[in-house]
C-alpha positions in Angstrom: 5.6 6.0 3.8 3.9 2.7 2.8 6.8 -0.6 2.6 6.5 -3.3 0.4 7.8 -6.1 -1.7 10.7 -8.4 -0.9 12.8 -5.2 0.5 10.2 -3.2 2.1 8.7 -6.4 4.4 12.2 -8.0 4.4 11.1 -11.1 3.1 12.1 -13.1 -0.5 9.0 -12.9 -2.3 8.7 -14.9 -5.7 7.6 -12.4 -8.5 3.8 -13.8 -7.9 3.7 -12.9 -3.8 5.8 -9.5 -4.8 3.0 -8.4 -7.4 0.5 -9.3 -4.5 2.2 -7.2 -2.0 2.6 -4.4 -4.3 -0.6 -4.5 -5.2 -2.0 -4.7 -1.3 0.3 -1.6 -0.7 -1.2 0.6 -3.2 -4.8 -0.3 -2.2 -3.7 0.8 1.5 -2.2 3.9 -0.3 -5.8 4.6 -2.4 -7.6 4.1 1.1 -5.6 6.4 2.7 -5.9 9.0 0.3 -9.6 8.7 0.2 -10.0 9.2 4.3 -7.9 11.9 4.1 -9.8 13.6 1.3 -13.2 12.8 2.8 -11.5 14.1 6.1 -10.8 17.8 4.1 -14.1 17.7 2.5 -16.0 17.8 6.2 -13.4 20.3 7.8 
């Protein structure tokens, strides 16, 4: 489970830092899905 925004990091984020975040989050998400996908492919 990947936390972000104002209630996932617990912090008041103005709509500008919360789109950041959100968008930091799903990059970590896309990331992780590709190692985990390159990790099937070698298995």
């Amino acid at each position: 489970m990947l936390l972000a925004g104002r209630y996932g990091e617990w912090e008041y984020y103005n709509s500008d830092h919360a789109f950041l975040a959100g968008r930091k989050t799903a990059e970590a998400a896309r990331d992780f899905l590709e190692a985990l996908a390159a990790q099937a492919k070698s298995a």
